[in-house]
N, C-alpha and C positions, 0 to 999 in steps of 0.2 A: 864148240864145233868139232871135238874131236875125241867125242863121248866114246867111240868102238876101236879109237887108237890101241887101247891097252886091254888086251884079253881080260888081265885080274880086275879090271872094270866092273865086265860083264859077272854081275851077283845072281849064280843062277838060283838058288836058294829064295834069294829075295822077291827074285820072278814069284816063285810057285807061292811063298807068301802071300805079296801081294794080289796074285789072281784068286787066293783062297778067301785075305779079307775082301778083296772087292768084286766077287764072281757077278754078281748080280749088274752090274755097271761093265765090267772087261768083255769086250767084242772079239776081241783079236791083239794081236802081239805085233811091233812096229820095228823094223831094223832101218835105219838112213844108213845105205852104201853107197857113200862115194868117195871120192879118196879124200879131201876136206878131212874128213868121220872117222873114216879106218886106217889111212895113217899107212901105215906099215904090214898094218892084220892082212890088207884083203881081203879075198872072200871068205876070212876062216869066221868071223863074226854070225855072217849068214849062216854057215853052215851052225852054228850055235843056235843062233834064232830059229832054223829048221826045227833042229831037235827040240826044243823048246816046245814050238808049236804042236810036233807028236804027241810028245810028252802030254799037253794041254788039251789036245783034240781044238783049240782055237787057228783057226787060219791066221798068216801069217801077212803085212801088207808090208811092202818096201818101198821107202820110197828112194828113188833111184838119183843121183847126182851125179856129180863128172867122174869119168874115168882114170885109170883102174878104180875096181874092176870093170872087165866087159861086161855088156847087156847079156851078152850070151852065155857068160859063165852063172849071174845070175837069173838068168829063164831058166836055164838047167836047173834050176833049184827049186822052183815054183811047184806047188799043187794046185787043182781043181779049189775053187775056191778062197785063191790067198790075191792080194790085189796088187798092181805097180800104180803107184802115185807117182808125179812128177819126168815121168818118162821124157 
């Protein structure tokens, strides 16, 4: 439950890996923010995931839990095309 607790988690390398062996199947990139998840981080995970998603040109989908963080800090992060699940 507390997968985006720990920054050195977050294996960005492994990301770009795994979306290279499995492009054909990878839709999009998945962040759960809610504090359960990120613990301590905050929003600094999203903000990773963001990048991520540049980086990939793949939209981003969050699915959102209890607070911290606010809903508002992560809409500010959102682009055209990325989703909120569980709102």
């Amino acid at each position: 439950m507390d997968e985006l607790s720990l920054l050195d988690w977050i294996d960005r390398e492994l990301v770009i890996q795994a979306l290279q062996q499995y492009s054909n199947k990878m839709v999009g990139l998945k962040a759960w923010i809610s504090r359960s998840v990120v613990g301590e981080s905050g929003i600094e995970p999203l903000h990773i995931a963001r990048q991520l998603s540049s980086e990939t040109s793949l939209p981003l989908m969050v699915h959102i839990g209890s607070a911290p963080p606010k809903i508002e800090s992560i809409l500010a992060l959102l682009k055209k095309g990325d989703v909120i699940t569980h709102y």
